[in-house]
C-alpha positions as CSV (number, residue, x, y, z in Angstrom):
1,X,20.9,95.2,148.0
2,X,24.1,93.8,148.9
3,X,22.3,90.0,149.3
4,X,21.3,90.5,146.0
5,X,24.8,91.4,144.5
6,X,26.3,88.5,146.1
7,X,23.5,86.0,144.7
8,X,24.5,87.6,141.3
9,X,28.4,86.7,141.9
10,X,27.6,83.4,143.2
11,X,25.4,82.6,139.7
12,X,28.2,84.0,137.6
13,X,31.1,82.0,139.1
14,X,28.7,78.8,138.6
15,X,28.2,79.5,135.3
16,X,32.1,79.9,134.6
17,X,33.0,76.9,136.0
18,X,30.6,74.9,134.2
19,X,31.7,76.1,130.7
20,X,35.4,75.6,131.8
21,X,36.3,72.1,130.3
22,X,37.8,68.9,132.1
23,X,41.5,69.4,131.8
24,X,43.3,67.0,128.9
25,X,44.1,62.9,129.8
26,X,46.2,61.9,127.5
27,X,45.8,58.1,126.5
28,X,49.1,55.4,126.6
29,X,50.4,52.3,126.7
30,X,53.0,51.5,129.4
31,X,55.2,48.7,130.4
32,X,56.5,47.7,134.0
33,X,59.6,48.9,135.3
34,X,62.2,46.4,135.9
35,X,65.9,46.0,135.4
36,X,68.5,43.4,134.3
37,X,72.0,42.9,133.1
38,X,72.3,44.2,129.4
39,X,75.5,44.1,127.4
40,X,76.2,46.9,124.6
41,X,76.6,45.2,121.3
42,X,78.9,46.3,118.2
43,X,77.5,44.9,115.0
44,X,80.0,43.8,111.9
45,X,80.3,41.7,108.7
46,X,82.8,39.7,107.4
47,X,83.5,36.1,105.9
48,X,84.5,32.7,107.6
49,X,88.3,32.3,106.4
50,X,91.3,30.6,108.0
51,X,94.1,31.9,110.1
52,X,97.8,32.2,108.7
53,X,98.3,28.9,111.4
54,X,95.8,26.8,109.4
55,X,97.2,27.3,105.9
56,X,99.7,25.7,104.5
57,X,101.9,26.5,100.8
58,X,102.5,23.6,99.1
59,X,106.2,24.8,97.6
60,X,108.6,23.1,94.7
61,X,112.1,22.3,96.1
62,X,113.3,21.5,92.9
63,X,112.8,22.8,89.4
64,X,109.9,20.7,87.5
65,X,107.0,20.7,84.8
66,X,103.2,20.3,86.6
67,X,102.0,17.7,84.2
68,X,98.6,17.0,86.4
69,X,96.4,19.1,88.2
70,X,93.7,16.9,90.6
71,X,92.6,19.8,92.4
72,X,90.9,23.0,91.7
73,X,90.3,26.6,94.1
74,X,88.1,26.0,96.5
75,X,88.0,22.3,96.2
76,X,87.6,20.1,100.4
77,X,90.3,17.3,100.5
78,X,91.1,14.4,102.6
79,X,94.3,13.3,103.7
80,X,96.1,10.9,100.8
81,X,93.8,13.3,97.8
82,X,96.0,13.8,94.9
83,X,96.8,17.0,94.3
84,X,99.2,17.4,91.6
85,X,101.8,15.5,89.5
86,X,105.4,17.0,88.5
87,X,107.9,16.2,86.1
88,X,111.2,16.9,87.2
89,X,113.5,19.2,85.3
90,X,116.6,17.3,83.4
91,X,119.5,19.3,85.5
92,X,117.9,18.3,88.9
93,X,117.2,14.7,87.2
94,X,120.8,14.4,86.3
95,X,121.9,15.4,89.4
96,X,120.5,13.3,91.6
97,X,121.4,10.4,89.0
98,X,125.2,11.7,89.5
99,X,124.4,11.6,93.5
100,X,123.2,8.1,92.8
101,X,126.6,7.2,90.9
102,X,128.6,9.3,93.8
103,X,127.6,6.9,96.5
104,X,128.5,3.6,94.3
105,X,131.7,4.9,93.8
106,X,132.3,5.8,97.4
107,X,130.8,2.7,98.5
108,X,133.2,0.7,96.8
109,X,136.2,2.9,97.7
110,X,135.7,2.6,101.6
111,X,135.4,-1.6,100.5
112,X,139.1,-1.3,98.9
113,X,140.8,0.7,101.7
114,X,139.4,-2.0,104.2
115,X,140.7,-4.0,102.4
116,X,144.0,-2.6,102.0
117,X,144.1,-1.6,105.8
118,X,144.2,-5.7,106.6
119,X,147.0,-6.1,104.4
120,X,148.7,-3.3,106.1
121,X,148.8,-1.3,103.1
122,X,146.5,1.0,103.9
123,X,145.9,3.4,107.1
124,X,143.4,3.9,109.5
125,X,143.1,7.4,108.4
126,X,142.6,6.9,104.7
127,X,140.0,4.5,106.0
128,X,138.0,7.2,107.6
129,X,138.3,9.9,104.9
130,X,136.8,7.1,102.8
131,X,133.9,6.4,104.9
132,X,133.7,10.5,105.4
133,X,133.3,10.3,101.4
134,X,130.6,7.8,101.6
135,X,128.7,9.4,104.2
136,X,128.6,12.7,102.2
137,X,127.6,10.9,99.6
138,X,124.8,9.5,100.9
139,X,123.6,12.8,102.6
140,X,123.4,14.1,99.0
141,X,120.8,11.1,97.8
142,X,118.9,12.1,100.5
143,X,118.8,15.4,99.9
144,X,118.6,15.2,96.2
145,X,115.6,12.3,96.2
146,X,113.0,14.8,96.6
147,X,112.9,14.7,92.7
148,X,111.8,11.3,92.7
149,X,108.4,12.5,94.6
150,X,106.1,13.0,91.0
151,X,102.9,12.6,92.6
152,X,101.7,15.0,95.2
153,X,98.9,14.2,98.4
154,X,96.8,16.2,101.1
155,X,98.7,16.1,104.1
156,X,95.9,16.7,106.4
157,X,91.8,17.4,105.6
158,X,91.5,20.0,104.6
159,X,90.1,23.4,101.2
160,X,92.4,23.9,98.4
161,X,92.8,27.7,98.9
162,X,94.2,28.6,96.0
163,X,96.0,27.1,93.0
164,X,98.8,29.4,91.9
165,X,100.1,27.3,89.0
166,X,98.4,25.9,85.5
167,X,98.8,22.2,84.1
168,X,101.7,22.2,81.5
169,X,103.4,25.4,84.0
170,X,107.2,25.1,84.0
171,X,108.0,26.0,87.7
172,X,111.4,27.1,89.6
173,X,112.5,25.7,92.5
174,X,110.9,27.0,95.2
175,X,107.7,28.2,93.7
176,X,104.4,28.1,95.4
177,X,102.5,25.1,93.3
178,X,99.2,26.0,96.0
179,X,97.9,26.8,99.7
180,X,96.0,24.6,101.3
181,X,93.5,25.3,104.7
182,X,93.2,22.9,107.4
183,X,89.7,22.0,108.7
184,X,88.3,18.9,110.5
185,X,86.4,18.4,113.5
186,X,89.5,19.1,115.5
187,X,90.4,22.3,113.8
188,X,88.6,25.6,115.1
189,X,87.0,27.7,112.7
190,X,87.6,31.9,112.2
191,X,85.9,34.7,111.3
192,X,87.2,38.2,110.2
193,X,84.5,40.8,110.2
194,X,85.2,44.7,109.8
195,X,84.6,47.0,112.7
196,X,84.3,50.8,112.7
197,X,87.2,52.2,114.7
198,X,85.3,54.1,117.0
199,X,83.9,50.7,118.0
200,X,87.3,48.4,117.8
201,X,88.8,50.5,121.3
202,X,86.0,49.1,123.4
203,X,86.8,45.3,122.0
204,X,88.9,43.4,124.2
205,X,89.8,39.7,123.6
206,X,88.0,36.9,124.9
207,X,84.4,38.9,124.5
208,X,81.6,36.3,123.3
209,X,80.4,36.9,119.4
210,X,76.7,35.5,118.4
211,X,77.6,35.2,114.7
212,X,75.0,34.5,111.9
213,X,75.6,33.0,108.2
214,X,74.1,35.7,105.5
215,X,74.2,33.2,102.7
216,X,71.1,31.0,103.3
217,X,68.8,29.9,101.1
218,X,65.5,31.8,100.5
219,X,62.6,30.9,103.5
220,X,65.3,29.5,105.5
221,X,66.5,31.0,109.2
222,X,70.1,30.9,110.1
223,X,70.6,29.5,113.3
224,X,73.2,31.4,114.9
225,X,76.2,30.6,116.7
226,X,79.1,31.4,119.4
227,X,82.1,32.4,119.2
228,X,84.8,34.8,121.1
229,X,87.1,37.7,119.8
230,X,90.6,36.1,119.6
231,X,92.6,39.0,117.8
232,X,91.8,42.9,117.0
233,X,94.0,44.6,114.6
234,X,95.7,47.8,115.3
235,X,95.5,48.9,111.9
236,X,92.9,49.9,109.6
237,X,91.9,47.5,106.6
238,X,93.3,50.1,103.6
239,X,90.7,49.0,101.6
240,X,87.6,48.6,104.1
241,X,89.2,51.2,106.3
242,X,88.0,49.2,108.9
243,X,89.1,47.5,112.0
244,X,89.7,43.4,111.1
245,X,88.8,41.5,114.0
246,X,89.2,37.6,114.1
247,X,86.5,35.7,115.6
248,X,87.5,32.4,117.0
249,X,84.7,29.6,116.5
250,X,84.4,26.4,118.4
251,X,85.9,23.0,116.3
252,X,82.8,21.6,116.4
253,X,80.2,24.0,115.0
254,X,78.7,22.2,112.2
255,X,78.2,23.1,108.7
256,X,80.6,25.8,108.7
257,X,82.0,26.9,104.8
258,X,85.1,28.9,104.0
259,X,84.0,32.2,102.5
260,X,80.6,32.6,103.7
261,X,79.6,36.0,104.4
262,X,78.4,36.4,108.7
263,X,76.9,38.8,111.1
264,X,78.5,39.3,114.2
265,X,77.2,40.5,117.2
266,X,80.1,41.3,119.8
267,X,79.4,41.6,122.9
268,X,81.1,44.7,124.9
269,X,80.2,46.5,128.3
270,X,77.6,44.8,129.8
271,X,76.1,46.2,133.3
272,X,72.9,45.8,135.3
273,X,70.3,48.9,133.9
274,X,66.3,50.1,133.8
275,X,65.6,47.6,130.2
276,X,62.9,49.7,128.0
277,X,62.2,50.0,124.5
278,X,63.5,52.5,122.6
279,X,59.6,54.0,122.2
280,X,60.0,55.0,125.9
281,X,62.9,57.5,125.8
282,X,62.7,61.0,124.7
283,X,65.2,63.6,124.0
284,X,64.8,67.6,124.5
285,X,67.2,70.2,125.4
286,X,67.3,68.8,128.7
287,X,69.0,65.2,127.3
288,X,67.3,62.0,127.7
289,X,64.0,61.4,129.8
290,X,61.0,59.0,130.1
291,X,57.5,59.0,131.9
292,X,56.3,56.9,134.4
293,X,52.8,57.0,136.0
294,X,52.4,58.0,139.2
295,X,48.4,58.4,140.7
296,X,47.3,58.8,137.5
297,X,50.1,61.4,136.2
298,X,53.1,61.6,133.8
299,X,56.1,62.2,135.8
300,X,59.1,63.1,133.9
301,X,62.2,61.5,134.7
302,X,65.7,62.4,133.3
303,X,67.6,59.1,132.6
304,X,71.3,58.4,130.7
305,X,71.3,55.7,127.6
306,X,74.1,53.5,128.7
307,X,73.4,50.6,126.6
308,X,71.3,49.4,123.4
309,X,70.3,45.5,121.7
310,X,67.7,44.9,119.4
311,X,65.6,47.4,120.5
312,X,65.8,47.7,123.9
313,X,67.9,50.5,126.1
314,X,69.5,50.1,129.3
315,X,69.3,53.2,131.0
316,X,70.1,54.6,134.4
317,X,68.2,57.0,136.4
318,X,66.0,57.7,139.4
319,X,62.9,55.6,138.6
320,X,60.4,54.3,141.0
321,X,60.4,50.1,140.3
322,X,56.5,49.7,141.3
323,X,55.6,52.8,138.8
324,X,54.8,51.7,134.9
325,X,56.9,53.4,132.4
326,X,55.2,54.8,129.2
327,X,56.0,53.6,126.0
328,X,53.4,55.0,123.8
329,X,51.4,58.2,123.9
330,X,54.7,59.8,125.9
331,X,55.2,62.3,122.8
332,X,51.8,64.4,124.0
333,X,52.4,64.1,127.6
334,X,53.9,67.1,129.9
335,X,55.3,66.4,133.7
336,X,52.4,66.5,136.1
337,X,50.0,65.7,132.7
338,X,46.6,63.4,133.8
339,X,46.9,60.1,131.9
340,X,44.7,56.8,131.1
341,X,45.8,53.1,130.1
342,X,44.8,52.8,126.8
343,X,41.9,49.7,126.3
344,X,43.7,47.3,123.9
């Protein structure tokens, strides 16, 4: 009796196990482990512009009429361009014509008192206060000839910023007649872009900048190029309420354009880390974990996002180099879970 109740068991616990099912492999795609130096990037827009050093305000020292404009906004010049003809106002005409008549006068008074000094009839010291007269004189010629200057050139090679004045304009003296930019192959460019100010307080000067022109024409890449932080505001941009950072570019990066619209890409902490794809790290209530396959199985491990570029993580934690991490599939999977490469 009791041989036959344990035949009976030994049937039933057959017949149990061969209706329980296989336990779950979850398919994925994985990627080796490995690590590398990865810098944190902070990602802005702005326009190529010039620095207050570059520029230049072309200003009136003497009252005048603009009777030509060569230039317009905008406009590249060479050194000698024209830029602008004046006509000089009567008063400031008149006086350096008086200047002019000052010095003839006091030219001819320091002739007489030499003169008179040989014959004894003069002193040494009226001598002197009449070449004292002549020198002053002459300092006011100099001073006043400016108004003989009626046809304005570039100084150096250069962008007409800005033209502040219209032909036929009636300007005082000291008015701003326009600004002009400096460029040439000599001359380093700049870049101001706009950074969130959470970002700006991990800038530091000197960091390297990958920047990249917006404004191309359709079907055509920009190719990027370098440059480094050179300056980081400390106040915010009222309008943008942004940070302005300036972006020094090398002098000769070609085909650069005042006013273009860039990407930059700044460079900040950079570090050695575990590089994966964003795919690969998941978040729960615990923080921040991946999987890597170990014997066949998902093991969960808990890792800290320290960086991220185009994609990619750097990440620290306790992974295993020789053990694949999962990049796909990982959403399914549970610590311990049996897995299988995916066939492509």
């Amino acid at each position: 009796m009791k041989t036959a109740l344990a035949f009976c068991l030994c049937v039933l616990t057959s017949t149990v196990h061969a209706q329980t099912p296989d336990a779950p492999i979850a398919q994925i795609s994985t990627v080796p482990a490995r690590q590398a130096v990865l810098a944190n990037i902070v990602t802005a827009y702005g326009t190529l512009t010039f620095t207050p050093g570059q520029q230049m305000a072309l200003n009136l020292p003497y009252a005048a009429q603009i009777t030509h404009l060569w230039v317009t906004s905008g406009q590249s010049i060479q050194r000698g361009t024209p830029l602008y003809d004046v006509a000089p106002d009567p008063a400031a005409l008149l006086a350096y014509q008086q200047a002019q008549s000052a010095v003839t006068l006091a030219r001819r008074e320091l002739q007489r008192n030499k003169s008179l000094f040989t014959q004894r009839l003069a002193t040494q010291s009226q001598v002197d206060t009449a070449r004292k007269a002549l020198d002053d004189a002459l300092h006011s010629v100099s001073a006043l000839q400016i108004v003989t200057q009626r046809h304005v050139t570039a100084p150096f090679e250069g962008e007409v910023i800005k033209v502040l004045v219209a032909q036929g304009d009636r300007a005082q003296a000291g008015s701003t007649i326009m600004l002009l930019g400096r460029t040439g192959a000599d001359t380093p460019a700049h870049a101001v872009v706009g950074v969130e100010p959470a970002d700006s307080l991990s800038l530091r000067p000197g960091m390297p900048v990958e920047l990249t022109v917006l404004d191309t024409r359709p079907g055509q890449a920009a190719t990027p190029f370098k440059g480094t932080v050179s300056a980081i505001r400390s106040a915010l941009n009222p309008q943008s309420k942004l940070v302005e950072v300036t972006v020094g570019i090398p002098p000769a990066t070609p085909g650069l354009i005042t006013g273009t619209a860039v990407k930059a890409r700044i460079a900040t902490e950079q570090g050695r880390h575990w590089i994966v794809p964003r795919s690969a790290v998941l978040r729960d209530s615990q923080g921040a974990y991946l999987f890597q396959v170990v014997n066949g199985k998902a093991k969960r491990i808990n890792v800290v996002t320290r960086v991220s570029d185009k994609g990619q993580l750097g990440i620290d934690g306790a992974l295993t180099p020789a053990q694949p991490i999962v990049v796909t599939g990982n959403y399914e999977l549970k610590n311990g879970m049996a897995v299988r490469e995916a066939t492509p």
